[in-house]
C-alpha positions as CSV (number, residue, x, y, z in Angstrom):
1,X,-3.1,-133.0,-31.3
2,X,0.1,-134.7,-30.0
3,X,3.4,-133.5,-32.3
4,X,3.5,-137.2,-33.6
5,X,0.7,-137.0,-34.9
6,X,1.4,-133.6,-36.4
7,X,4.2,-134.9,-37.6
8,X,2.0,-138.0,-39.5
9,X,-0.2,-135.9,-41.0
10,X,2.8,-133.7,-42.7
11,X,4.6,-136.7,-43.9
12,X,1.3,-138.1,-45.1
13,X,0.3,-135.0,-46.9
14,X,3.7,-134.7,-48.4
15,X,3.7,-138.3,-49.9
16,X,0.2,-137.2,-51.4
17,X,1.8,-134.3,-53.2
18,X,5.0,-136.6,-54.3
19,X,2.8,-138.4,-56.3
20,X,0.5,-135.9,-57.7
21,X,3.7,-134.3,-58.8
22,X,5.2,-137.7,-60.2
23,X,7.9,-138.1,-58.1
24,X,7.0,-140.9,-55.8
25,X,9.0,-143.8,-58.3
26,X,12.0,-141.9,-56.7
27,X,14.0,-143.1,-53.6
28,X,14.0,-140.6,-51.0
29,X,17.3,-139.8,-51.8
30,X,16.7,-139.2,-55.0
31,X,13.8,-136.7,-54.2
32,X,15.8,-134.8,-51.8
33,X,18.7,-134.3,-54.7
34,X,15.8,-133.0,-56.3
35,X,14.2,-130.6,-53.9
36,X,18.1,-129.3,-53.0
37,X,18.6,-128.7,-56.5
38,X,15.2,-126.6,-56.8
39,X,16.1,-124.6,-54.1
40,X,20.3,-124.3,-55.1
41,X,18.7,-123.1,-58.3
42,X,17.0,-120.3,-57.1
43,X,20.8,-119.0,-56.3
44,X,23.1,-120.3,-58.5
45,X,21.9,-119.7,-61.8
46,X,20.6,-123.6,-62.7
47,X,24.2,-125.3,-62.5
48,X,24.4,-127.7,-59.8
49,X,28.1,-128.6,-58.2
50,X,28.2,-131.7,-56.2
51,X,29.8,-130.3,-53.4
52,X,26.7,-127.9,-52.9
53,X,24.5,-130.8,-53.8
54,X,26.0,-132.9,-51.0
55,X,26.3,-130.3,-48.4
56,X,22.7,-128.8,-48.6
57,X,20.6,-129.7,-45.5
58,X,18.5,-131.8,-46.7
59,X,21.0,-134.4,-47.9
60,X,23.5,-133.7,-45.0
61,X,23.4,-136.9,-43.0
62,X,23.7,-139.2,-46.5
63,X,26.7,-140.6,-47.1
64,X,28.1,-139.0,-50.4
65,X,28.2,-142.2,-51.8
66,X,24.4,-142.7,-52.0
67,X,24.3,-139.0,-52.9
68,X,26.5,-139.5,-56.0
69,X,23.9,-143.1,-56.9
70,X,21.2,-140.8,-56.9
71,X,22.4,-138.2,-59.1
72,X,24.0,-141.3,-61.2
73,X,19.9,-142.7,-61.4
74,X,18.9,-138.8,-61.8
75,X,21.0,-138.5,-65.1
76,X,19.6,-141.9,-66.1
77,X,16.0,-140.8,-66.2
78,X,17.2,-138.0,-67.8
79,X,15.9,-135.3,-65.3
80,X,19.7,-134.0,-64.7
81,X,22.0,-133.2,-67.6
82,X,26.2,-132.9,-67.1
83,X,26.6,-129.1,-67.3
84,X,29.3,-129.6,-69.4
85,X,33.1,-131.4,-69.9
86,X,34.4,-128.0,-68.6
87,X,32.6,-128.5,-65.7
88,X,32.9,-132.0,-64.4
89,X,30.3,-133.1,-61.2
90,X,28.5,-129.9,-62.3
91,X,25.1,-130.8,-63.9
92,X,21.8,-128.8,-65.0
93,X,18.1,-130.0,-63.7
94,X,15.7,-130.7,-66.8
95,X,12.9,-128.6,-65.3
96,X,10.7,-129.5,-68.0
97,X,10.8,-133.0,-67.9
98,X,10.9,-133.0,-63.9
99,X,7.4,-131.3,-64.7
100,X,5.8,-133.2,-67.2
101,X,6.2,-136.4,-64.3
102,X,2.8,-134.9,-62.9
103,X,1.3,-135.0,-66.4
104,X,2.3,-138.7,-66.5
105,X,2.3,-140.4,-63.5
């Protein structure tokens, strides 16, 4: 199999899970804020920064901009929170509700 084609069948597959999981309504900005937060929050005790949000690999080549549009459409949905007035462009991922998108869509 040619590494194209590899690479078709992993984006294909991936698009399959996106929407079992209820996340395929989200640009793919918007899913990669989500999968760098998931994997920030393995480290950093559930509070996201911007800054870390922004420079994580997956969301390296988009202009901070669109970054800061998805998080502004994240905490719209409701799936991040702010982390508090104390901590301004820090916010906290609603796990819960993030999970209950495969129960709905």
């Amino acid at each position: 199999m040619d590494k194209l084609q590899s690479i078709y069948e992993l984006r294909n597959l991936l698009r399959q899970v996106e929407r079992e999981v209820g996340l395929s309504h989200l640009t793919r900005v918007e899913r990669d804020v989500l999968l760098a937060a998931r994997s920030l929050c393995l480290t950093r005790e559930n509070i996201l920064v911007t800054d870390c949000i922004q420079s994580h690999p997956l969301l390296e080549r988009v202009a901070p901009e669109v970054v800061q549009q998805a998080i502004t459409r994240l905490l719209g949905l409701g799936l991040l929170l702010p982390a508090g007035k104390c901590m301004p462009g820090s916010y906290v991922v609603q796990w819960e509700l993030v999970e209950s998108l495969s129960r709905i869509g």
